[in-house]
C-alpha positions in Angstrom: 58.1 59.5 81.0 56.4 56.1 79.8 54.2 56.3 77.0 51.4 54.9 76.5 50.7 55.4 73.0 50.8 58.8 70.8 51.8 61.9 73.0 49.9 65.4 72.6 52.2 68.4 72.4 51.6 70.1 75.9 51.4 73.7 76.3 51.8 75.6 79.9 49.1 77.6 81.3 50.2 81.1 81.9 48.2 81.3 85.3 48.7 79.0 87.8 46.2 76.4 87.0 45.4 73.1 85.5 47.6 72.5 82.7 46.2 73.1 79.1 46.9 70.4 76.5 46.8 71.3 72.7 47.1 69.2 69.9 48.7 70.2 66.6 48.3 68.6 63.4 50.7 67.0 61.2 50.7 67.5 57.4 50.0 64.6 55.7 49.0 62.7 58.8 45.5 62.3 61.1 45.4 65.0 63.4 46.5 64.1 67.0 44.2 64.1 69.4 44.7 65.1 73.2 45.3 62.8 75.3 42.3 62.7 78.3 43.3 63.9 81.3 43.5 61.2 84.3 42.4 62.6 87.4 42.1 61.1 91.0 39.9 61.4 93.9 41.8 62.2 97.1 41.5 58.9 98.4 43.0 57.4 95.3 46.0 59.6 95.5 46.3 58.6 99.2 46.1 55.1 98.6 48.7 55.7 95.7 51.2 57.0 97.9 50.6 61.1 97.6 49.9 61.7 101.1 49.3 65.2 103.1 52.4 64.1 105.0 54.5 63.0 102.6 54.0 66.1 100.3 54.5 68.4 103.1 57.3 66.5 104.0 60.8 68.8 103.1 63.4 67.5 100.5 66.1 66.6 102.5 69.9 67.1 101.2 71.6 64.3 100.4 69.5 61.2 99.9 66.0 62.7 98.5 68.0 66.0 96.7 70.1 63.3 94.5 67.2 60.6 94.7 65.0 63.6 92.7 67.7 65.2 90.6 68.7 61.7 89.2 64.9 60.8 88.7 64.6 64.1 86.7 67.6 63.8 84.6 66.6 60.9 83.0 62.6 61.6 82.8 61.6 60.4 79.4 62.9 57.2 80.4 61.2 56.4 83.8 59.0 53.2 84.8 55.5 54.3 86.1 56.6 53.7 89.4 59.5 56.5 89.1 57.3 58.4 87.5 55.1 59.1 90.4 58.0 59.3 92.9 59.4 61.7 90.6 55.8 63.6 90.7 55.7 63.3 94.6 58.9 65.3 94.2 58.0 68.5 92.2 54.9 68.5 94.6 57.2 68.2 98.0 59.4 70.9 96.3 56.3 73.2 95.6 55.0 72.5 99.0 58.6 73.8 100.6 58.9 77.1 98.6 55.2 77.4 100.0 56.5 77.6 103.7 59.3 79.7 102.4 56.6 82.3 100.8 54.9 82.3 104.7 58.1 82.9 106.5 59.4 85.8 104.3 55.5 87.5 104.7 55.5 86.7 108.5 58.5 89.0 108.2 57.0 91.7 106.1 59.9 91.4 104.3 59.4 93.0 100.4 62.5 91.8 98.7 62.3 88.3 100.5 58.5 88.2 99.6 59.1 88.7 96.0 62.2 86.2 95.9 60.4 83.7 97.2 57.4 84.2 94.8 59.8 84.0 91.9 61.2 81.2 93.0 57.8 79.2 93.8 56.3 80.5 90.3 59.6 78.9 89.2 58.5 75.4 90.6 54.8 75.6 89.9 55.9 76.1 86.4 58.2 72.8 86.8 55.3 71.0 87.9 53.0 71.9 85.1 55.5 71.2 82.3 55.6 67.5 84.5 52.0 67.1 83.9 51.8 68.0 80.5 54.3 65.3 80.1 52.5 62.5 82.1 48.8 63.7 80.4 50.5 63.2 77.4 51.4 59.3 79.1 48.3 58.6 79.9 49.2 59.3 84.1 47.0 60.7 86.4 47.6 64.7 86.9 45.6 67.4 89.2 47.0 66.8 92.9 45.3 69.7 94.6 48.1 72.2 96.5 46.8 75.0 98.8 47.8 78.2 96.8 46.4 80.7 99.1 49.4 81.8 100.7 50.7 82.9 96.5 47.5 85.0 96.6 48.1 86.4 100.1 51.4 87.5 99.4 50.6 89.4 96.3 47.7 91.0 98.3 50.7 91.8 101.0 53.4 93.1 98.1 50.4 95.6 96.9 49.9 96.7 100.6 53.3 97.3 101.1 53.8 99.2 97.8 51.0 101.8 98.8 52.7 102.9 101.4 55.6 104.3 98.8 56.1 107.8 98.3 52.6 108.9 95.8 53.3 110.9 92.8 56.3 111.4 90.4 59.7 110.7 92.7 61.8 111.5 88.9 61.4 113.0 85.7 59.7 116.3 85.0 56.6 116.7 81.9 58.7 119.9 81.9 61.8 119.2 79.6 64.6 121.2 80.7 67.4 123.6 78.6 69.5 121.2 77.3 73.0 122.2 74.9 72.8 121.4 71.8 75.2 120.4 68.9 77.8 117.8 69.0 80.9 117.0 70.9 84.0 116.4 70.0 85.5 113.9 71.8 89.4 114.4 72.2 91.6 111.0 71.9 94.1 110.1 73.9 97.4 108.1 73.2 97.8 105.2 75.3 101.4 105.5 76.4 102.0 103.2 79.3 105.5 104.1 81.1 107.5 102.0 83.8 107.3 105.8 85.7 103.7 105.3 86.1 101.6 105.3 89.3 100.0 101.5 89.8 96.4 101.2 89.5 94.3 98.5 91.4 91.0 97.8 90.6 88.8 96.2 93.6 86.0 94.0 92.2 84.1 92.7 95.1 83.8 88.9 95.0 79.9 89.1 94.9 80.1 90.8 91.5 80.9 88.7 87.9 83.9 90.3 87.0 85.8 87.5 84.6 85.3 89.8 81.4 87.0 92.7 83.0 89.6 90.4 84.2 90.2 89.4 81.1 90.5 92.9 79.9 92.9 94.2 82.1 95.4 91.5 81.8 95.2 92.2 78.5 96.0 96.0 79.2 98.4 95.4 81.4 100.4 93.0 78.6 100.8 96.1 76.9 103.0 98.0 79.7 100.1 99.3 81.8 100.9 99.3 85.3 97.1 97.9 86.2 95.5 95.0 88.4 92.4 93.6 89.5 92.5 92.4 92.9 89.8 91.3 94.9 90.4 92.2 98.5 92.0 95.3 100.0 94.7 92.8 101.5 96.1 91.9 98.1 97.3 96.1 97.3 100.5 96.1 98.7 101.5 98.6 100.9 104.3 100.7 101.7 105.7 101.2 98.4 107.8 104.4 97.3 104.9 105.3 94.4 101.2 105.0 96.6 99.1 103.1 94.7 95.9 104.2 93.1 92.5 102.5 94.1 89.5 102.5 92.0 86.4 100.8 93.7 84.4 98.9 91.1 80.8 98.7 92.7 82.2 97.3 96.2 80.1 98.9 99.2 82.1 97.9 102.2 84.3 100.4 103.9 88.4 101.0 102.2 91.3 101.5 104.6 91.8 104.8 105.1 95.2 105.3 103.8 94.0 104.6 100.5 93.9 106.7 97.3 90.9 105.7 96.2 88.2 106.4 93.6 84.1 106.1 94.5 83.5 105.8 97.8 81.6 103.3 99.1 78.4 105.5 100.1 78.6 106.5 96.6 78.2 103.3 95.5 75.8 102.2 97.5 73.6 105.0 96.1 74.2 104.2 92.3 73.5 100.3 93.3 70.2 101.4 94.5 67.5 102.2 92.2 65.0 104.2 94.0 67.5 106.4 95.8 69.6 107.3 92.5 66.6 107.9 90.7 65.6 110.1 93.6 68.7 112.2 93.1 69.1 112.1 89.3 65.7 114.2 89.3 64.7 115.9 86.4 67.4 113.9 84.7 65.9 110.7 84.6 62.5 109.5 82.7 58.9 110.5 84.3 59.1 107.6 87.6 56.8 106.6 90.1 57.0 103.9 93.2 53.6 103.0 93.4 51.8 100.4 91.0 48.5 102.6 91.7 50.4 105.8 90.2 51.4 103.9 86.7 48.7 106.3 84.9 50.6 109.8 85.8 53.9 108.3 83.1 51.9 109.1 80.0 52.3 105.7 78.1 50.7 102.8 77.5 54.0 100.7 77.9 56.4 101.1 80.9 59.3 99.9 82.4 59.2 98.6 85.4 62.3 97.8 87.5 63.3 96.1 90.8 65.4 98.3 93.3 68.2 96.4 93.2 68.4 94.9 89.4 71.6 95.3 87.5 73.1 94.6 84.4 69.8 94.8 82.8 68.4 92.3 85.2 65.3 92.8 87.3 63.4 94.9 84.7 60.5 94.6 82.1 58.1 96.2 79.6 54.8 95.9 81.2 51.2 96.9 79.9 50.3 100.5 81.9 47.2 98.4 82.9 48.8 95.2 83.9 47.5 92.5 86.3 48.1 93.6 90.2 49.7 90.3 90.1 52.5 91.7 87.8 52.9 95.0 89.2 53.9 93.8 92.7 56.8 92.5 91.9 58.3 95.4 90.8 60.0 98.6 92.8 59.6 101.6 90.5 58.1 102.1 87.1 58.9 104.6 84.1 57.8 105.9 81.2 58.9 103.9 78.2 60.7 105.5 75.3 60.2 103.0 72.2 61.9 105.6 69.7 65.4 106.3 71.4 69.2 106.2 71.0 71.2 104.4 73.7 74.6 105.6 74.8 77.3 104.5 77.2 79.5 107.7 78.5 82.4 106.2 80.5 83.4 109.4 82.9 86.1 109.8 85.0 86.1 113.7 87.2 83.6 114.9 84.2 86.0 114.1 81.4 84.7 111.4 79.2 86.8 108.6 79.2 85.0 106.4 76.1 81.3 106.6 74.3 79.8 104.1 73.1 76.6 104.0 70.5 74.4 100.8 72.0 73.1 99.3 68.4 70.3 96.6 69.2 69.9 93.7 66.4 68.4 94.2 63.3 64.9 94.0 63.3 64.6 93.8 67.2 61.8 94.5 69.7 62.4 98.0 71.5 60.8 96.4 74.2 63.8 93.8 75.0 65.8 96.0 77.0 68.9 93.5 77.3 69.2 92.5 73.5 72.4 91.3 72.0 74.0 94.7 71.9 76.4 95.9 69.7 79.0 98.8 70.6 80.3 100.7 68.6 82.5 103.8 69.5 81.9 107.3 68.6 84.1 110.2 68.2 81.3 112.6 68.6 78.4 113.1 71.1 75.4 115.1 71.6 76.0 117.6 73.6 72.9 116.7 75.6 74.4 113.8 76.2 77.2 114.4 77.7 76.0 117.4 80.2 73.3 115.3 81.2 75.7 112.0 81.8 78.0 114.4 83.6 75.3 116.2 85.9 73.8 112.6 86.8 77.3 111.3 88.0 77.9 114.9 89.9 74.4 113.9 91.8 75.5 110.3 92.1 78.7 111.4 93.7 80.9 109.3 92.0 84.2 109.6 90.2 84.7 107.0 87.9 81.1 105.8 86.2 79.8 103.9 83.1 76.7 106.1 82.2 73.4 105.2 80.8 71.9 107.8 78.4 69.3 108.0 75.9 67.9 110.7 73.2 64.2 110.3 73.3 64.1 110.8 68.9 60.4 112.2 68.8 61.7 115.3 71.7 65.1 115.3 71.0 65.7 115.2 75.1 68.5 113.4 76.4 67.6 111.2 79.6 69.6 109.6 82.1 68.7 105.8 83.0 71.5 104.9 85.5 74.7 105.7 86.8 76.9 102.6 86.5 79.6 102.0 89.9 80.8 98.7 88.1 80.5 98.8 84.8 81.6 96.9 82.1 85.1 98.1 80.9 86.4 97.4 77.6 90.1 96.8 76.4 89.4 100.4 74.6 87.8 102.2 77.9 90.6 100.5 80.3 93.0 102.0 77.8 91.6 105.2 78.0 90.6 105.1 81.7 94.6 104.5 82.4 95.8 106.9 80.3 93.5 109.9 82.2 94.1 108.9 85.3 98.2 108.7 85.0 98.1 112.2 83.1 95.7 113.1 85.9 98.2 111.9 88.7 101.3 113.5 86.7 99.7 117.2 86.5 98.8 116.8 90.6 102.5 115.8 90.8 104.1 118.7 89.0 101.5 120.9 90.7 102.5 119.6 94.3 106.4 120.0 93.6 
């Protein structure tokens, strides 16, 4: 951006509005002082090139996308001139995730409404940080955009998210028998044999799976008979040993000759927030779908999730009392339980395949629910924790699943969060995971014969 003189440091208004410029001193120094905002009438930013056609005009692929992503990379260095071409650019780009926002509420469509209202949040905020920088340059800020259609389809999300199912849909104030104790948890010797049965994992494309790629090459270097494929066509068929299938989170129909594990329905179910929750029941923390319901959880925190997050995406802590604005963007909400332990019970059939302890940082916020965790293995479980990881896949209707658990410490009640169809596997938990399933084939075999 070209100066002109000292620059301010800029801060970004948390609402979308004109941008808020603070200055901070400098020890030793004068304090700075903020640079004046430079505003424009509408004629002047018509006569200066920033007209209602041109802003509404779309970025086109090829000459303007490259034009504007070359302008951008090398912002701190641009001539005035590039400077406001590259500020008719952030406001074209706003204006085009605008008509975005309209078609996806023309189509009453939830998920595409709230996609598209990230995503034009995403550029407003682009644009601010842009004018902080050219205040701070002494260039003219404040174009005017229409931001009606942002309020309109909040207004819409809300409407649509009254028409959820009212009330509690999971979770029960009344805390049900639970075992108690601990759990043993039996090892297993990892004994891979040139008899055994091959195992394919499918990991649909659409899914990162590079980490458990990784792993089971590594498995597989020690004599397991184990692969990752990606499509159905890459199992070969007609062998003298059938091979064994286990679906890792794919959702679309397996040939029918296959021996496979979770079934794509099942899936489908654990991928989906608001109908697993609906099945996990009493299992699961106190939930409700409506953003008008938020004051039957109990707590002045609460998680709110969208349906179809994953991998601790699409979630957040949120005040109980939150702006409408924050609400609607979310699917489901649930009590928060700051004081907890987190587990992750890898099942296969109801027998535990590998637990996990998750430790967060030292010192970190129980409100980050996708800190840098550490896991650490365990040999022993509550007992809690395993009936209730094992009644919550049972409801799921899967066979293999990576489990979600915690121990609410001030009740002592284990809770189930989510039933995992693709979760991550570990050189450990593939280990294990083989082990059970070719002792599992071997006593079907000698049963059979």
């Amino acid at each position: 951006m070209p100066s002109k003189g000292g620059r301010a440091t800029a801060t970004t208004n948390p609402t979308i509005g004109p941008p808020v410029v603070a200055s901070q001193p400098v020890a030793a120094a004068p304090p700075v002082v903020a640079t004046p905002e430079v505003l424009r009438t509408r004629d002047e930013w018509e006569n200066a090139g920033f007209t209602v056609a041109e802003i509404g005009r779309p970025l086109r692929r090829g000459v303007d996308v490259e034009r504007f992503n070359e302008l951008a990379a090398r912002e701190d260095g641009l001539v005035p001139e590039e400077a406001e071409e590259l500020y008719r650019y952030r406001l074209r780009r706003v204006q085009s995730r605008l008509r975005q926002l309209a078609r996806a509420s023309n189509r009453a469509d939830e998920v595409g409404i709230r996609a598209a209202l990230d995503d034009l949040d995403g550029r407003i905020a682009e644009l601010r940080r842009l004018e902080d920088e050219r205040q701070g340059a002494g260039l003219a800020i404040g174009y005017e955009l229409e931001l009606d259609q942002r309020q309109a389809a909040i207004d819409q999300l809300l409407e649509l998210a009254r028409r959820r199912p009212p009330g509690l849909v999971a979770g029960s104030n009344l805390a049900p028998t639970q075992p108690t104790g601990e759990m043993q948890l039996t090892p297993v010797a990892f004994q891979p044999s040139p008899n055994d049965v091959p195992v394919y994992i499918i990991a649909p494309r659409s899914l990162p799976s590079d980490a458990v790629a990784r792993n089971v090459e590594a498995v597989a270097h020690q004599g397991a008979n184990l692969h990752l494929v990606h499509e159905p066509s890459e199992i070969p068929r007609g062998q003298a040993m059938p091979p064994l299938v286990l679906n890792w989170g794919g959702t679309d129909s397996l040939p029918a000759d296959f021996i496979a594990l979770n079934r794509p329905d099942a899936v489908r179910i654990a991928s989906d927030q608001v109908e697993s929750l609906r099945r996990l029941g009493e299992l699961a923390p106190l939930t409700v779908l409506r953003p008008d319901d938020m004051h039957l959880l109990g707590s002045n925190r609460v998680v709110a999730k969208q349906r179809q997050g994953a991998r601790g995406s699409g979630k957040a802590v949120i005040a109980n009392d939150a702006p409408w604005s924050e609400r609607a963007r979310y699917d489901l909400f649930q009590e928060f339980v700051p004081d907890r332990a987190e587990y992750r019970v890898s099942l296969l059939n109801g027998r535990v395949v590998s637990a996990y302890i998750k430790q967060p940082p030292a010192g970190g916020n129980p409100e980050d629910l996708r800190p840098e965790w550490t896991h650490e293995p365990v040999a022993t479980l509550p007992a809690a924790v395993v009936s209730t990881a094992r009644e919550g896949v049972r409801r799921i209707g899967l066979d293999y699943a990576g489990v979600d658990v915690i121990v609410d410490r001030r009740t002592g009640r284990a809770l189930c969060l989510e039933t995992n169809a693709a979760p991550g596997m570990s050189e450990r938990t593939l280990s294990s995971l083989y082990t059970h399933l070719q002792q599992t084939l071997r006593r079907r075999l000698r049963r059979a014969s």
